[in-house]
Phi, psi and omega in degrees: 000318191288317179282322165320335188263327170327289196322311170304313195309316174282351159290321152313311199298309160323283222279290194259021145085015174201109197316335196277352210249114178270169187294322173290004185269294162304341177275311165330301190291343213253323164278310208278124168249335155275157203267180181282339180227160077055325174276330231261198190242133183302119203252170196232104185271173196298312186313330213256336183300296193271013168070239204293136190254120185324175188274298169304336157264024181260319174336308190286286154287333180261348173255279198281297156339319220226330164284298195313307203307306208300341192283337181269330175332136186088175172292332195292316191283355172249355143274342158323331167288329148288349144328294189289262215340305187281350148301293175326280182342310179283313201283271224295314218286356177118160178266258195331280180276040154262301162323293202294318167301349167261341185288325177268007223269354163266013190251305180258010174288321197285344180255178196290301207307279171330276124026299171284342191269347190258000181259323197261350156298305201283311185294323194279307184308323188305307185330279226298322171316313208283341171277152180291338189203126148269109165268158184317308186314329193300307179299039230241318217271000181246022178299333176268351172274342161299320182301305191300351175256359136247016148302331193275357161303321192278327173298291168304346183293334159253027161266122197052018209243141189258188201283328202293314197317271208291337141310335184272330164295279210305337179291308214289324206288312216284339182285339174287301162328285157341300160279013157273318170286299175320299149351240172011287187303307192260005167269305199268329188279331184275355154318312184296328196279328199287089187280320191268042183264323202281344181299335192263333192257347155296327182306291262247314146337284186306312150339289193291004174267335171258160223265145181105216180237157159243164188220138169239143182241107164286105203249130188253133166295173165302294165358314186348135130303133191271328177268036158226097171257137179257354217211091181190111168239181204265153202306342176235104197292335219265322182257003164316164170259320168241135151266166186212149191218160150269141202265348182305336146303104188307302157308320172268357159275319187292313201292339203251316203288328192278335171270287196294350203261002171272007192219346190231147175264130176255132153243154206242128183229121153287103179270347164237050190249064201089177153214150012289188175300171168241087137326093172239135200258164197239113191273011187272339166289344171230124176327331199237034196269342187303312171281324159324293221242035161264140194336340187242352171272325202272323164305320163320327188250330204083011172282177164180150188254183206285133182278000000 
């Protein structure tokens, strides 16, 4: 645990420049307009302050966002949430070892372990309700105790069990399999699909192969899926090779052009204007955008520069 809390400490510290202050924290302050848990107040983020707010993020939050909030609010929305946490529990943890510890829970219910894993299940879910949304992930701090509470399920199928019992245990465990693999399979086949992930990460290649730094200002349709995000980079931005930015605000695209542009060739990509995107470079900001956008280079890539 002590190496785990480090660990964060130095992640915080890359990313928001303070071991205590996590990244999500800033994306809260600086985005967020529904609060994180169910009791809390709808907040007025910073971005909103300072005025225009892209279209997709007004979207995003003030819409789905803000709605998840407003159907959970209260005490009624927090047990409803626990309702949902123990729905998640069954559906991610599997059919076969779902099942079973309940099936056995009066046999290993009944022990010190058994006894502490059902007090530390119950206590984790009550949290979790009290967040506006629940996901598997959330629920990640009771996972060994869910293993432990089918081994101990599993630890009871002989004992007093006639063989019909115990084919029917042993049924359950092999459709959980079965729906692990199935999992797997349709979880790797929708990877494949995610054309514009391989699309961001060829740009981001290509980029990173040619000399100097790049900066790309990421421009979004109204349209957008907010969950195909273009715009995330490794923790020490200054010394990245592509930065990726959103460009739709005018004012914070010039304040990026005016910082970045003695040191980085900038481009600006319309990820929804066709395909492929249109990566168009601005050459009057960088001495070497000249060398960058030439014809036979931008064809060769699928690049193209500003007419």
């Amino acid at each position: 645990v002590c190496l785990a809390l480090l660990l964060t400490a130095f992640q915080n510290h890359a990313v928001s420049g303070s071991y205590t202050t996590m990244p999500y924290q800033i994306h809260e302050r600086d985005y967020g307009v529904a609060p994180l848990f169910v009791f809390g107040s709808p907040k007025n983020p910073r971005i909103e302050q300072q005025g225009q707010v892209p279209a997709i993020v007004s979207e995003y939050h003030h819409g789905w966002s803000l709605d998840c909030y407003q159907n959970r609010s209260g005490w009624r929305g927090w047990l409803v949430g626990w309702g949902l946490a123990w729905q998640t529990v069954f559906q991610f943890w599997g059919l076969g070892l779902a099942l079973l510890p309940l099936v056995t829970l009066l046999f290993w219910g009944r022990t010190r372990v058994g006894r502490a894993a059902i007090v530390a299940i119950g206590l984790q879910l009550m949290a979790s309700a009290a967040v506006c949304w629940v996901y598997p992930h959330y629920l990640s701090p009771i996972v060994a105790w869910l293993t432990l509470a089918a081994v101990l399920g599993l630890r009871h199928l002989p004992n007093g069990w006639n063989k019909a019992a115990q084919s029917l245990a042993w049924g359950l465990i092999g459709m959980h399999v079965l729906l692990l693999w199935g999992t797997t399979m349709h979880t790797r086949r929708n990877a494949e699909n995610d054309d514009w992930a391989h699309r961001r990460l060829s740009i981001a290649q290509q980029l990173a192969a040619l000399p100097g730094k790049h900066l790309v200002l990421v421009h979004y349709a109204d349209q957008h899926n907010v969950h195909e995000e273009w715009v995330y980079n490794l923790a020490d931005l200054e010394e990245s090779r592509v930065l990726w930015a959103r460009g739709e605000r005018s004012v914070w695209r010039e304040q990026l052009s005016q910082h970045y542009s003695a040191e980085r060739c900038i481009w600006e990509l319309r990820v929804d204007e066709g395909l492929p995107p249109k990566l168009l470079s601005r050459p009057g900001e960088s001495p070497s955008a000249s060398e960058l956008t030439a014809d036979s280079w931008a064809s060769s890539t699928g690049l193209a520069s500003h007419p």
